[in-house]
PAZAPA-4460 file (N, C-alpha, C; in steps of 0.05 Angstrom, whole numbers, plus 32768, in hexadecimal, padded with zeros to 4 digits):
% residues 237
    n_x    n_y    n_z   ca_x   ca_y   ca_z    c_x    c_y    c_z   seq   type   mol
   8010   7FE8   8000   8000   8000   8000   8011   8019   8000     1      X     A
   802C   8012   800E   8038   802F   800F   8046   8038   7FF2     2      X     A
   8045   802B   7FE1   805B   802A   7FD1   8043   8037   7FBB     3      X     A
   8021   8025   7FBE   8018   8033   7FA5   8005   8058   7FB1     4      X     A
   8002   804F   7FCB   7FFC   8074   7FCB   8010   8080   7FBE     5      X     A
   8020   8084   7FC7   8039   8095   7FBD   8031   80A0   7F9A     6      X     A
   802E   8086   7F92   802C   8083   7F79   801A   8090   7F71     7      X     A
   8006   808D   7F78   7FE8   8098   7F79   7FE6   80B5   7F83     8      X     A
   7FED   80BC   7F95   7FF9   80E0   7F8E   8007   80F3   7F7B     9      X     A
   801A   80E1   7F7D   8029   80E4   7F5D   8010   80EE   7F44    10      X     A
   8001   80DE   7F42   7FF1   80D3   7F28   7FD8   80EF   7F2E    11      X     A
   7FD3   80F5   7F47   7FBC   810B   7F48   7FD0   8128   7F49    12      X     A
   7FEA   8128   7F57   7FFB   8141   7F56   7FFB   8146   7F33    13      X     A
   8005   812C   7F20   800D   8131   7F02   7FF0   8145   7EF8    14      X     A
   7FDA   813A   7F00   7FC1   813C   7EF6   7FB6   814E   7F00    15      X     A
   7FB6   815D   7F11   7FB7   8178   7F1A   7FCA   818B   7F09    16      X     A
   7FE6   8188   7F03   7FF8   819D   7EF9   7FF0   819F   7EE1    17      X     A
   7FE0   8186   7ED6   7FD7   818F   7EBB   7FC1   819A   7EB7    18      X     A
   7FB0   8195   7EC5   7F9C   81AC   7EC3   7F9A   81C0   7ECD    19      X     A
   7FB5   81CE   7EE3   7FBA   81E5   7EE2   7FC7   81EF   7ECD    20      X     A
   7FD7   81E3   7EB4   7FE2   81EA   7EA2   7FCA   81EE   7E92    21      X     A
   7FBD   81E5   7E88   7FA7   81EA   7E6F   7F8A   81E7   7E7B    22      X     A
   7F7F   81F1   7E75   7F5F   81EF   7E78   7F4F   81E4   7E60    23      X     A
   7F5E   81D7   7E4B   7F52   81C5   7E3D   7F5F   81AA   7E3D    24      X     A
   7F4A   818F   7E3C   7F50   8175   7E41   7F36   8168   7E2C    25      X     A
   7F47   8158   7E1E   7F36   8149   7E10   7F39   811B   7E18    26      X     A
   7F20   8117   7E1D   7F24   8102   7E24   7F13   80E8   7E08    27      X     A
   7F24   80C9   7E0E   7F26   80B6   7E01   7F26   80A0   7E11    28      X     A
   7F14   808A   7DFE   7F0F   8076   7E0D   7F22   8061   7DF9    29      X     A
   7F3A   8059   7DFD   7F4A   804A   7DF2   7F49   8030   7DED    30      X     A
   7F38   801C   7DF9   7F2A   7FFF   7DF7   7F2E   7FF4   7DE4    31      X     A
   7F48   7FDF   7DEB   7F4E   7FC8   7DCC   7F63   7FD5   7DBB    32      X     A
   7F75   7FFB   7DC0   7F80   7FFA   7DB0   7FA7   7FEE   7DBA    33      X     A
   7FB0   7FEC   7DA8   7FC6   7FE1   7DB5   7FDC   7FF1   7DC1    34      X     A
   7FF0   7FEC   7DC5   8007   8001   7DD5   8012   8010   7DBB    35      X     A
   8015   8007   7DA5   8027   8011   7D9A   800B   802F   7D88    36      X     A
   7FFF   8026   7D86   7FE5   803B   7D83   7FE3   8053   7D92    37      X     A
   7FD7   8052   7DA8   7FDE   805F   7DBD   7FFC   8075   7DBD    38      X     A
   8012   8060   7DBC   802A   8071   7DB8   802A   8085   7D9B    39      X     A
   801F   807E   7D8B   8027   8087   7D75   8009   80A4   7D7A    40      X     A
   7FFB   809B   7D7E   7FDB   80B4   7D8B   7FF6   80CE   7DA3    41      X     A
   7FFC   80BB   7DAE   8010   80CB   7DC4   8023   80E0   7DB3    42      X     A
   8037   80D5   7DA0   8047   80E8   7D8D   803B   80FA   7D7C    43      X     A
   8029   80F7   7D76   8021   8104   7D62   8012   811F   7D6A    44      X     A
   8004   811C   7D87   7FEC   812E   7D99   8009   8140   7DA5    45      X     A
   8020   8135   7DAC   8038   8141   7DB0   803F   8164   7DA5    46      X     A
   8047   8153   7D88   804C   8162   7D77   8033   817D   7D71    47      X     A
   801B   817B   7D7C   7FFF   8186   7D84   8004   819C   7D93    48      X     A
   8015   819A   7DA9   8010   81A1   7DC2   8003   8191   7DD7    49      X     A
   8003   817F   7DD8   7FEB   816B   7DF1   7FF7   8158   7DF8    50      X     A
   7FF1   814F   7E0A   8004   813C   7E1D   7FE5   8121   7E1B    51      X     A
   7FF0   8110   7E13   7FDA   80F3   7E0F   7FDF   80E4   7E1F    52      X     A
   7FD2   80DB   7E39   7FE1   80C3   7E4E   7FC3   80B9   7E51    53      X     A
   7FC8   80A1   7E5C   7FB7   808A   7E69   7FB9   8096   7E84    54      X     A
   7F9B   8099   7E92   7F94   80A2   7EB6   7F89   808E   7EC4    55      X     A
   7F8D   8086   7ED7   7F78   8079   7EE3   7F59   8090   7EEC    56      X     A
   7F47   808D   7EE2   7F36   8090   7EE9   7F2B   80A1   7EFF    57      X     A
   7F2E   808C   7F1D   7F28   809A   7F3C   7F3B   80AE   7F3E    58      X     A
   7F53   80A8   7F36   7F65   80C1   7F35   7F6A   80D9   7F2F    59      X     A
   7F5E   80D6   7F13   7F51   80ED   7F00   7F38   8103   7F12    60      X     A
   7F2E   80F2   7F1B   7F1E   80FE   7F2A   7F20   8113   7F3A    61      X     A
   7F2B   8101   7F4A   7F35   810E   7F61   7F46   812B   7F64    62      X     A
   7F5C   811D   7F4B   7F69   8137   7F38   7F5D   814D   7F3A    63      X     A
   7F40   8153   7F2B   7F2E   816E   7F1C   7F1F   816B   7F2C    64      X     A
   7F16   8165   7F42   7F0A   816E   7F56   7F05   818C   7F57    65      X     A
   7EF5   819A   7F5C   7EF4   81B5   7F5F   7F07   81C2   7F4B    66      X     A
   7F0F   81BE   7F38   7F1F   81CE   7F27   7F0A   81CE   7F0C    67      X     A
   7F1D   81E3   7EFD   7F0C   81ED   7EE3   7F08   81C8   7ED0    68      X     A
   7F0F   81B9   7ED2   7F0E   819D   7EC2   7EFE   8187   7ED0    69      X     A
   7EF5   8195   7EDF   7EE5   8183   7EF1   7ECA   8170   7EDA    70      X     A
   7EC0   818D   7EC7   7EB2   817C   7EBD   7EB3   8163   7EA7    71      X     A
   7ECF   814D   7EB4   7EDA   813F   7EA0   7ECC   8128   7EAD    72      X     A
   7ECC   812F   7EC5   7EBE   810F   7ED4   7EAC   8102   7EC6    73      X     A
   7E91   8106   7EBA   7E89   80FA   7EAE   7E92   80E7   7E94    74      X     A
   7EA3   80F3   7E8F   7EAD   80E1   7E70   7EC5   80CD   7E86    75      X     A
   7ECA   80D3   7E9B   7EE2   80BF   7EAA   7ED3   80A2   7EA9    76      X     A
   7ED3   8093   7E98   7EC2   8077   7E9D   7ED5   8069   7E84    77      X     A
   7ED7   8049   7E90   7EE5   803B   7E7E   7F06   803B   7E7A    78      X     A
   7F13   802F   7E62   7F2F   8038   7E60   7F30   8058   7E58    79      X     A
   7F3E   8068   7E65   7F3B   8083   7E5F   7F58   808E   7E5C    80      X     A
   7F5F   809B   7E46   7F7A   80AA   7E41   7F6C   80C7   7E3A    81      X     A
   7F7F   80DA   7E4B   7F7B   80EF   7E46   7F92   8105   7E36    82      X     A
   7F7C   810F   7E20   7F96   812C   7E1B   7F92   8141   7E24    83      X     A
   7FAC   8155   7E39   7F9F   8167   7E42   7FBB   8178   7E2A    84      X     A
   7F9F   818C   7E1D   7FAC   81A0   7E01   7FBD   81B7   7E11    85      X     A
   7FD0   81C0   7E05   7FD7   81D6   7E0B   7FEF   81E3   7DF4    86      X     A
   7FDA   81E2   7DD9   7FD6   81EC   7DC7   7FC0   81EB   7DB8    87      X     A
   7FC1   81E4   7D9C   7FAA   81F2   7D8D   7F90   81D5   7D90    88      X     A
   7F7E   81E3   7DA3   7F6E   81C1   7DA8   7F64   81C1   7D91    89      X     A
   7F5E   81C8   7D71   7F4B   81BF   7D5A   7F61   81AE   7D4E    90      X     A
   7F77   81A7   7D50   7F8C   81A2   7D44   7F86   8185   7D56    91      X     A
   7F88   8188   7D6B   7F8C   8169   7D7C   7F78   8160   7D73    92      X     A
   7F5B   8173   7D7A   7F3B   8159   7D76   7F3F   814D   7D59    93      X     A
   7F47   815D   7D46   7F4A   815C   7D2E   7F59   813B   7D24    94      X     A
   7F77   813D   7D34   7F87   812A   7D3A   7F75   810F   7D47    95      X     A
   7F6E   8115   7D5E   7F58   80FB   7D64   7F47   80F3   7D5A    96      X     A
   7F31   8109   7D4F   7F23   80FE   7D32   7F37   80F1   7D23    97      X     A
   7F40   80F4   7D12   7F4C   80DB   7D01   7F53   80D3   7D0E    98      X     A
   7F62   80C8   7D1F   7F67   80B0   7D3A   7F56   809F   7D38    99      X     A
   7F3E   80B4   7D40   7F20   809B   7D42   7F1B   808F   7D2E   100      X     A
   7F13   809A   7D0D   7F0D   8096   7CF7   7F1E   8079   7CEF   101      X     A
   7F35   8081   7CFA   7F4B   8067   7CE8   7F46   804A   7CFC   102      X     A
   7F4B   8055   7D10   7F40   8040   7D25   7F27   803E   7D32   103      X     A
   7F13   803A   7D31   7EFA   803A   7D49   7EFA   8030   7D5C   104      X     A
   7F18   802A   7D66   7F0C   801E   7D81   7F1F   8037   7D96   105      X     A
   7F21   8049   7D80   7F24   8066   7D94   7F0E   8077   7D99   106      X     A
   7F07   8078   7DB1   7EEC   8087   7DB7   7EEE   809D   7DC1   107      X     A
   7EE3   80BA   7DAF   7EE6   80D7   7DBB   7ECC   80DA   7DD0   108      X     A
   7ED0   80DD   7DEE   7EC7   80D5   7E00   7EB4   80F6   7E08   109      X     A
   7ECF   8108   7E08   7EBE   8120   7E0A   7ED7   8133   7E17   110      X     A
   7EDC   8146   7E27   7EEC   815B   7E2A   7EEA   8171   7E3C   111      X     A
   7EF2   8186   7E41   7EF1   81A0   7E4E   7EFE   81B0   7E3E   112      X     A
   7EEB   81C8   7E3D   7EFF   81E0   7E32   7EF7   8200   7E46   113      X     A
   7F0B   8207   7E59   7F08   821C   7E60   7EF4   821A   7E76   114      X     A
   7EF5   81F9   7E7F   7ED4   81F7   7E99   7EBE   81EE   7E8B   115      X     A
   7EBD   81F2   7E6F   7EA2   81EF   7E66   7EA3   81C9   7E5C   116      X     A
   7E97   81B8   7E5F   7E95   819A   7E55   7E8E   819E   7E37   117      X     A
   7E9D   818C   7E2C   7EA0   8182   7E08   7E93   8167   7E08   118      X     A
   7E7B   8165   7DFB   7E73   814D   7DEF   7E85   8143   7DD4   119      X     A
   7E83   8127   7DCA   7E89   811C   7DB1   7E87   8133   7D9E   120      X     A
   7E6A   8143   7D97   7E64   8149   7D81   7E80   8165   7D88   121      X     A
   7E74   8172   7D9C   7E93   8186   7DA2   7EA8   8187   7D94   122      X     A
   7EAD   8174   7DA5   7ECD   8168   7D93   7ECC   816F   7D77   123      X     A
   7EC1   815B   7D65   7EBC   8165   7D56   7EB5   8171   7D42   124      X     A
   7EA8   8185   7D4B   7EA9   81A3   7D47   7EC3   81AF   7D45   125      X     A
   7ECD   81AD   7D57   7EEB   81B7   7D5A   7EF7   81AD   7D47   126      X     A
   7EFA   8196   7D42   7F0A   818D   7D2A   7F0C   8198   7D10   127      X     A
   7EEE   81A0   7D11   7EE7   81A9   7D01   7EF2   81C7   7CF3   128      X     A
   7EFE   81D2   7D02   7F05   81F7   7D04   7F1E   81F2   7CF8   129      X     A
   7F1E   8210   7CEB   7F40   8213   7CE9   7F5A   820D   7CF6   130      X     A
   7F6A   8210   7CE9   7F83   820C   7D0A   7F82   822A   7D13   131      X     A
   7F9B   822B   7D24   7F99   823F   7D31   7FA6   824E   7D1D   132      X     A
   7FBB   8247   7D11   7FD0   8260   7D07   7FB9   826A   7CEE   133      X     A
   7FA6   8259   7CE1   7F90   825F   7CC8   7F84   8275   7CDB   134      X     A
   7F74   826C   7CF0   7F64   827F   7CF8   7F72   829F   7D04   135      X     A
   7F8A   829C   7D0B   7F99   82B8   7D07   7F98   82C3   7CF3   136      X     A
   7F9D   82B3   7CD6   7FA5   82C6   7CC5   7F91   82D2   7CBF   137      X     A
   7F72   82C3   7CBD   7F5E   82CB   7CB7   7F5A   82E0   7CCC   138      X     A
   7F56   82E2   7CDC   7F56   82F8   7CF4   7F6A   8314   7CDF   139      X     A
   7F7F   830F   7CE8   7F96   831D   7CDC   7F91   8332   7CC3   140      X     A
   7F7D   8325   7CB7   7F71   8326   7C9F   7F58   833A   7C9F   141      X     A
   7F44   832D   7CAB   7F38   8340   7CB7   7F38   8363   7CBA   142      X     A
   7F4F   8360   7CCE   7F5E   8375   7CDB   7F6A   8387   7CC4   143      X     A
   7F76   837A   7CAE   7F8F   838A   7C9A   7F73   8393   7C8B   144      X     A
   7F59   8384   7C85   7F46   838D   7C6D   7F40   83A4   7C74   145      X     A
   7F34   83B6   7C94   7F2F   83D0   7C8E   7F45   83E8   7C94   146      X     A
   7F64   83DE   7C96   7F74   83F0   7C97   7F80   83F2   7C86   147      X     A
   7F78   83DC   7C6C   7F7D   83E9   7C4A   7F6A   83FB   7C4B   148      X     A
   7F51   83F3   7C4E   7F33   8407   7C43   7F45   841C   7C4F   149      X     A
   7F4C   8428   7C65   7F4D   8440   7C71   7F60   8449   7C69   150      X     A
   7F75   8441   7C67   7F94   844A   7C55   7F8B   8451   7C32   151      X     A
   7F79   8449   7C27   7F6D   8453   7C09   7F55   8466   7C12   152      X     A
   7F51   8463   7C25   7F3B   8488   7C2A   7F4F   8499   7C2E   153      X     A
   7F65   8492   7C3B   7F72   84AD   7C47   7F86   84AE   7C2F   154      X     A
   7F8E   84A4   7C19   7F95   84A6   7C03   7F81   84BB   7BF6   155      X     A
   7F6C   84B8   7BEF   7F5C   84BC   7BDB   7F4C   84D4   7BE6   156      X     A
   7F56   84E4   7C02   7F47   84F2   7C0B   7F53   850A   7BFB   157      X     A
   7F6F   8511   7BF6   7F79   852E   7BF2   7F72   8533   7BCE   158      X     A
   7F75   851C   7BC9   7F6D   850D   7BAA   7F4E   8519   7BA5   159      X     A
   7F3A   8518   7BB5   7F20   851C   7BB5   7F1D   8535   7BBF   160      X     A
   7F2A   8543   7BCF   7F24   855E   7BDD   7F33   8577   7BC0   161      X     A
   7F43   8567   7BB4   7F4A   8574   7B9C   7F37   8579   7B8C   162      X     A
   7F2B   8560   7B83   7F1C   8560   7B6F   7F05   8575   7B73   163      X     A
   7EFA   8577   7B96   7EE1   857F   7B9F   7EE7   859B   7B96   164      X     A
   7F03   85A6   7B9B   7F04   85C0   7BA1   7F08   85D2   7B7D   165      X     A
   7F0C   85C3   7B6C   7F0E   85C4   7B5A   7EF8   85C7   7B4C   166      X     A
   7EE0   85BD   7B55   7EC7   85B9   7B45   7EBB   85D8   7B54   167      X     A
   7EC4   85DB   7B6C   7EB7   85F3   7B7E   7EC3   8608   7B6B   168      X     A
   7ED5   8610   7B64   7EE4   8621   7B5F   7ED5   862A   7B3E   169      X     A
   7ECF   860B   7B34   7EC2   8616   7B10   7EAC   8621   7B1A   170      X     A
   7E9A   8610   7B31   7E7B   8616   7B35   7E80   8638   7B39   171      X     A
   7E90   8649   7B44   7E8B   8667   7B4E   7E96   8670   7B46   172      X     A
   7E9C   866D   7B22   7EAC   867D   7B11   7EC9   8679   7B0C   173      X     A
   7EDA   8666   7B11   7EEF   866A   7B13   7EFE   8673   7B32   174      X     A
   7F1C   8672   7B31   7F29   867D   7B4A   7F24   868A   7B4E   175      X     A
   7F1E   86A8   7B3A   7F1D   86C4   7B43   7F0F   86D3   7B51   176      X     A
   7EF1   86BF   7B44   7ECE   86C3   7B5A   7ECC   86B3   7B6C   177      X     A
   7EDE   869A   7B66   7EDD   868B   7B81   7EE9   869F   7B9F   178      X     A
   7F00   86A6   7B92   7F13   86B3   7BA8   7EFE   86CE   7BAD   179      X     A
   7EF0   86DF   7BA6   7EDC   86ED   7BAB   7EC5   86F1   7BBB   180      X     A
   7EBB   86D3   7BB8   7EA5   86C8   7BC9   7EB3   86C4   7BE2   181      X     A
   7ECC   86B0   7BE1   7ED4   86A7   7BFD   7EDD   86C4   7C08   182      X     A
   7EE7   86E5   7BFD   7EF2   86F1   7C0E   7ECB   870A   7C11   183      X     A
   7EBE   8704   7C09   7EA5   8718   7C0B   7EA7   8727   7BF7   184      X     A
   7EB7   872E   7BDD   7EBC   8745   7BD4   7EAD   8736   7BB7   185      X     A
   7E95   8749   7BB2   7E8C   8746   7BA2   7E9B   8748   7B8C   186      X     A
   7E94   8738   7B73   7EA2   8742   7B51   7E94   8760   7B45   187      X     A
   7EA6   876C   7B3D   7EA6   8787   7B2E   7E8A   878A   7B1E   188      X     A
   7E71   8790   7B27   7E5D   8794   7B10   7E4E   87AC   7B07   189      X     A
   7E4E   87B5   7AF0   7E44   87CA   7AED   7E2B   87D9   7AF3   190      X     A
   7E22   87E2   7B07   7E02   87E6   7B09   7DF0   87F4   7AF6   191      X     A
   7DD7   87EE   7AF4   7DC4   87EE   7AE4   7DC9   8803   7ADF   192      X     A
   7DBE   881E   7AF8   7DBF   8831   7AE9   7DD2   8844   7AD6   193      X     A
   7DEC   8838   7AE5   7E04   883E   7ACD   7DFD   8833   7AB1   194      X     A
   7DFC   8819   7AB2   7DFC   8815   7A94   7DEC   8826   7A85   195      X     A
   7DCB   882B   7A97   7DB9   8836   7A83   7DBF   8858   7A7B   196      X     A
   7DD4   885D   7A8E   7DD8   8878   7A84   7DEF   887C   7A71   197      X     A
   7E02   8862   7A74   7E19   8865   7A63   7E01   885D   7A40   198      X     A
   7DF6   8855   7A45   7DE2   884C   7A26   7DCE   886A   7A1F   199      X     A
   7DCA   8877   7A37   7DBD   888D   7A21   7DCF   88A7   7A1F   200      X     A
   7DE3   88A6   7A2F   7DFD   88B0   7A22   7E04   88AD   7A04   201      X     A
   7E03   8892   7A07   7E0D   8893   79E7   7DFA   8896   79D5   202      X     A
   7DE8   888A   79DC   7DCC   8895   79C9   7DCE   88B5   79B9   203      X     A
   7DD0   88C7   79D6   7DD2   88E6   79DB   7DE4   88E7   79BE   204      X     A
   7DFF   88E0   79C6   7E15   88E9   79B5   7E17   88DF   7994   205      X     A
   7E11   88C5   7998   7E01   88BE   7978   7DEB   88D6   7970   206      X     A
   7DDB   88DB   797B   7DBE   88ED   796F   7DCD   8905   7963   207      X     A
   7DDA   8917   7970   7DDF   892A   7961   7DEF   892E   7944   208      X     A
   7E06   8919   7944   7E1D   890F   7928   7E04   88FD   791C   209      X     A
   7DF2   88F6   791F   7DDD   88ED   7905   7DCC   88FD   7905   210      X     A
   7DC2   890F   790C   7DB2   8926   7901   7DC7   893E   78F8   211      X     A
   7DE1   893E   7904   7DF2   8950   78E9   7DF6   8942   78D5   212      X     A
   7DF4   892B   78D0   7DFA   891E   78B5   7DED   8919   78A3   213      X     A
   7DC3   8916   78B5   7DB6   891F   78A4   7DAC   8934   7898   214      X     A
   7DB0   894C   78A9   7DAD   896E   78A1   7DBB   8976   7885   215      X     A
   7DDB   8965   788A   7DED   8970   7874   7DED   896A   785A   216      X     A
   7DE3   895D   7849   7DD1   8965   782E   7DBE   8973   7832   217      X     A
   7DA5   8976   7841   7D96   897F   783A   7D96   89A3   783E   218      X     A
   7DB8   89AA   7851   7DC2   89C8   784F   7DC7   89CC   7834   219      X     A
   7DD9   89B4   7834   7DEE   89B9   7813   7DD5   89BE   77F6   220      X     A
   7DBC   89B1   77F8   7DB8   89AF   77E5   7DA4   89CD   77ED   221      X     A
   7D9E   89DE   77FF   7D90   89F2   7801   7DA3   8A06   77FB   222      X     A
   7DBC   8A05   77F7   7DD4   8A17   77F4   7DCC   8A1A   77DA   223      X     A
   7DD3   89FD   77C8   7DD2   8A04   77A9   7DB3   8A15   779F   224      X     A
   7D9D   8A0B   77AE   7D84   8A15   77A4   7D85   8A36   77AE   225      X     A
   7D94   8A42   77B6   7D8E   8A5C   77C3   7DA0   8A6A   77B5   226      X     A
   7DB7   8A5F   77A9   7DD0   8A6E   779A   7DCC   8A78   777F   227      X     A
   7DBD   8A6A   776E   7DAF   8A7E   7756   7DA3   8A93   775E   228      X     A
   7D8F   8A91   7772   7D7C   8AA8   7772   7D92   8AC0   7777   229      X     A
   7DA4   8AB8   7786   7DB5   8AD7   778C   7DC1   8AE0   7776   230      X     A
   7DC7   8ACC   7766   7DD5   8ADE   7752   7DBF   8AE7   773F   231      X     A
   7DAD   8AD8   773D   7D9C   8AE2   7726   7D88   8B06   772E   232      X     A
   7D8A   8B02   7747   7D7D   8B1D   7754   7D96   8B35   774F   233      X     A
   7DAD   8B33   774B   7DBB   8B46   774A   7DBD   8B54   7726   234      X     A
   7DBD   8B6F   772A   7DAB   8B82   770F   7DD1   8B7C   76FA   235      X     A
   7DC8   8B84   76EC   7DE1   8B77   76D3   7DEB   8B93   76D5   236      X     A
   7DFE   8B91   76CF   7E19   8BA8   76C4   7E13   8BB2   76A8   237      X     A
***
């Protein structure tokens, strides 16, 4: 007895440090498969991030007692090996799905993630997702799509405030009435009643040079009609 407590502390201290290390654990019911299976499930969940071991059971228990993994107890039934992840868990379930697929007599039992219990279909699910480094980039991606959009507005803004100010500038005449309007100073315009007096001004000054122009035949030709009579009235020598 003294030799297997010991042992058996050991086995709940290991099982405690790991679920203070991760708060996700995915569990398997291993029944019928052989050692070298198992080992090779073990290397490969490795290379994962996850540590794959065979538990006893009551021990397990005892383990997640009051801790965030507690809700693993239920799936603790039978031969049970557990992976506790501490990396990308869609990558491991992923990994145990085909596990299961190639072999069936590997059984995805169920899991913890974060306190919360993982059924079969869970799992699953998970397998089902991107990896992690996919789902960064897509994230990543995300992120870079509206700080192009915003890097081509702030491009296209001095580009567009050109164009605006350009179209302002034809709309109010040009620079000259533009610059007019913006300073208050009206454009130079002649008022009405100027014009109408510069027009009968000229009217005025036309009227008189066409009535001397039409007077002057009809002087010239009263000159010739009046110039016989004088001579003819004068008595002969």
């Amino acid at each position: 007895m003294s030799k297997i407590r010991p042992a058996k502390v050991a086995t709940v201290d290991e099982v405690k440090a790991k679920v203070d290390s991760t708060t996700t654990a995915l569990v398997t019911e291993y029944r019928g498969l052989t050692v070298a299976e198992i080992s090779s499930i073990r290397r490969q969940l490795r290379t994962l991030g996850a540590d794959y071991k065979v538990f006893k059971n009551t021990l397990v228990r005892r383990a997640v007692s009051g801790t965030s993994a507690e809700p693993l107890t239920p799936f603790l039934e039978g031969p049970t090996a557990i992976a506790f992840v501490d990396g990308d868990i869609s990558a491991v379930a992923k990994a145990l799905r085909d596990f299961a697929k190639a072999s069936p007599k590997l059984i995805l039992k169920g899991g913890v993630l974060d306190g919360k219990a993982l059924g079969p279909k869970d799992i699953t699910a998970l397998a089902e997702l991107p990896s992690r480094d996919v789902l960064l980039a897509q994230i990543a991606g995300a992120l870079a799509a509206p700080l192009r959009t915003m890097a081509g507005l702030l491009k296209a803004v001095p580009q567009n405030f050109a164009y605006g100010l350009s179209a302002l500038l034809d709309s109010k005449g040009g620079p000259v009435a533009a610059a007019a309007v913006e300073t208050d100073e009206p454009a130079a315009e002649t008022p009405a009643g100027v014009e109408e007096a510069a027009d009968a001004a000229s009217d005025d000054a036309a009227t008189p040079v066409a009535e001397a122009e039409a007077d002057a035949p009809v002087a010239e030709a009263e000159a010739h009609s009046e110039a016989p009579e004088s001579v003819a009235s004068e008595p002969a020598e």
